[in-house]
C-alpha positions in Angstrom: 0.0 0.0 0.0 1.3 3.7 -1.0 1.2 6.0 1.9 4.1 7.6 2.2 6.0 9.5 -1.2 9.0 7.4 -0.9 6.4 4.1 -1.1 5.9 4.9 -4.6 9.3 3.9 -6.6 8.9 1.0 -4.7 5.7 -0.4 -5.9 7.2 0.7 -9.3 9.7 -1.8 -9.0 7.4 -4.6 -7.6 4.8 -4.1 -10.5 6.1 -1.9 -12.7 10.0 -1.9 -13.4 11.5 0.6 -15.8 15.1 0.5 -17.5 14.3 4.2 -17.7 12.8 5.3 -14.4 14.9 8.2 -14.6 17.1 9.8 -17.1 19.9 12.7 -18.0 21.3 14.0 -20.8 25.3 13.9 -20.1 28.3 15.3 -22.3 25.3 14.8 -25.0 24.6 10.9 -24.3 21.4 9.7 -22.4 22.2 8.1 -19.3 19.3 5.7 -17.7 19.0 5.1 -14.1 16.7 1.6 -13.6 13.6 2.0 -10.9 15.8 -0.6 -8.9 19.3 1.5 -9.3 17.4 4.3 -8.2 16.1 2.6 -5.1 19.7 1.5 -4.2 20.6 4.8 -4.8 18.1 5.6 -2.5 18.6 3.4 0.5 22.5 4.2 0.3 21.6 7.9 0.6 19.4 6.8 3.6 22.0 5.1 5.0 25.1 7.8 4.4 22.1 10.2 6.5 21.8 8.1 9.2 25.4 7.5 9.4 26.0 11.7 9.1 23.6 11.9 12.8 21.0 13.3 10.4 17.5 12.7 11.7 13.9 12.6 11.4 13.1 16.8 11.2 16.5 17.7 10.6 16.3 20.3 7.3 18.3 20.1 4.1 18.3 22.4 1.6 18.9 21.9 -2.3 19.4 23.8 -5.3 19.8 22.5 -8.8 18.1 22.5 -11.8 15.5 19.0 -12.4 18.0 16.3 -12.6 18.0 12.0 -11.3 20.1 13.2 -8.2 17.7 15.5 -7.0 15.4 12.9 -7.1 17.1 10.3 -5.4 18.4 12.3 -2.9 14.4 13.5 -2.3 13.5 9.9 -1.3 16.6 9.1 0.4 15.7 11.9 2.8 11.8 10.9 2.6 12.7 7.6 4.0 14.9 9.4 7.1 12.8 11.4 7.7 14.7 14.4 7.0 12.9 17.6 5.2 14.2 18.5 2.1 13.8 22.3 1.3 14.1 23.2 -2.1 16.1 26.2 -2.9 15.4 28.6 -6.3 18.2 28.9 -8.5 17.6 32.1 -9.3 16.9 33.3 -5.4 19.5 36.2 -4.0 21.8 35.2 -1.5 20.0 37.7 0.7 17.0 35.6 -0.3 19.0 31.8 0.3 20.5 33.2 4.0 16.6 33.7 4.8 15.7 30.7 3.6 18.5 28.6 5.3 18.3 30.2 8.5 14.9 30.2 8.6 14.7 26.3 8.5 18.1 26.1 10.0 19.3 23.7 7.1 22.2 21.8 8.3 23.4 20.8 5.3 23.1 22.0 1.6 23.2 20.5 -2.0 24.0 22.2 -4.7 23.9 21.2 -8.4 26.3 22.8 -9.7 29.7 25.1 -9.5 27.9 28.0 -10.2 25.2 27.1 -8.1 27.9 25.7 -5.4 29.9 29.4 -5.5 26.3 30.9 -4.6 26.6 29.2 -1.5 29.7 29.3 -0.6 29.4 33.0 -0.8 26.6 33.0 2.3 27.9 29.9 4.3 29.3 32.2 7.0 25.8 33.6 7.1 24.2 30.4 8.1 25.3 29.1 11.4 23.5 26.0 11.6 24.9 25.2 8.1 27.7 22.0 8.7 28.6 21.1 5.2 27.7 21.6 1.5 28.0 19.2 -1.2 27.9 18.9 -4.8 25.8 17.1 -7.8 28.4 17.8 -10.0 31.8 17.3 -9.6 33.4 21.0 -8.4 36.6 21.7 -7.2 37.0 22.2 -3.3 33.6 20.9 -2.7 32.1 18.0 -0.9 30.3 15.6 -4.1 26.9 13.4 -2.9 28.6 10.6 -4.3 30.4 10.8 -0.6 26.8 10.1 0.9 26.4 7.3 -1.1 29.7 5.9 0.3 29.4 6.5 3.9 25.6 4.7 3.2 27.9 1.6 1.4 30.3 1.6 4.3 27.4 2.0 6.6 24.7 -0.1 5.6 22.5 -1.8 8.5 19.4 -2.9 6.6 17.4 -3.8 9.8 18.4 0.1 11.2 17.2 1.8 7.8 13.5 -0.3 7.5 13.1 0.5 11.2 13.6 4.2 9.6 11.6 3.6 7.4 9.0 2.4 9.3 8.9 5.3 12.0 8.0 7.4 8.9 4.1 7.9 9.0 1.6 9.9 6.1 1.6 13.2 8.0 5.3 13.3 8.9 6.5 16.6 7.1 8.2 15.7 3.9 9.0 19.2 2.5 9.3 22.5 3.4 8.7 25.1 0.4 9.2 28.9 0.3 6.9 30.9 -2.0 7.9 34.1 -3.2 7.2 36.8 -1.3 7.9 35.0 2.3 11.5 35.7 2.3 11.3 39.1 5.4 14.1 40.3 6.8 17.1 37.1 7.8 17.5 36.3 11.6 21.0 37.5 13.1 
């Protein structure tokens, strides 16, 4: 039964697997994540979380255009319980330092390098901000591909379905600014 977001690539797999689920267009070749690499994906993300002390309310922000990381990284924080607040590209870093404090985002994911100098450029402005990593591959930054290591070296399958599990319908899964709501930053 589907009553939580991150239920739904699962029952995908179970009834309907894709070779496709999700797809990017990279150095100008098509690149197919399957519904069950995504999941893995997924539940490594879930586990890299867990294993970073994140937990269930803790707030992550993210910026980047639509891509298959974004997407995986959403359910990998649906399953911890962890909020994922998505972040405009085109915000101000006035606008982002609102936003970030606001929530008090402890960590921050950013597609890009452009998108990854943005924030570098505020970090000192958000205190409860630990770390911020990368889609992309960027110089000096952190990459999610780290996450999905610390999940491989930390995987406890019994630990993450118990996760899992704790996870009900009404549990916040997002947390969305509108324009408009961004007043004057805290501090």
């Amino acid at each position: 039964m589907i009553s939580r977001l991150f239920d739904i690539p699962k029952r995908q797999l179970e009834l309907f697997p894709k070779k496709d689920a999700l797809a990017s267009k990279v150095n100008g070749t098509w690149v197919l994540t399957s519904t069950e690499e995504f999941l893995k994906k997924a539940d490594q993300i879930s586990e890299g979380l867990l294993a970073m002390g994140l937990k269930k309310g803790d707030m992550i922000g993210m910026m980047s255009a639509n891509r298959p990381e974004w997407n995986i990284m959403d359910i990998g924080m649906l399953q911890t319980g962890v909020v994922n607040v998505p972040v405009y590209t085109t915000l101000s870093e006035s606008e982002i330092v609102f936003i970030l404090n606001d929530c008090s985002a402890k960590y921050m994911f950013a597609g890009d390098a452009a998108m990854y100098a943005k924030i570098n450029n505020i970090r000192s402005k958000v205190p409860s901000l630990i770390d911020v990593y990368t889609f992309d591959q960027v110089s000096g930054s952190k990459c999610w591909t780290e996450i999905i290591e610390k999940g491989k070296a930390n995987s406890n399958p019994d630990r993450l379905q118990a996760t899992k599990d704790s996870i009900v319908p009404n549990d916040l899964a997002s947390l969305l600014y509108t324009s408009g709501t961004t007043g004057t930053p805290k501090g």
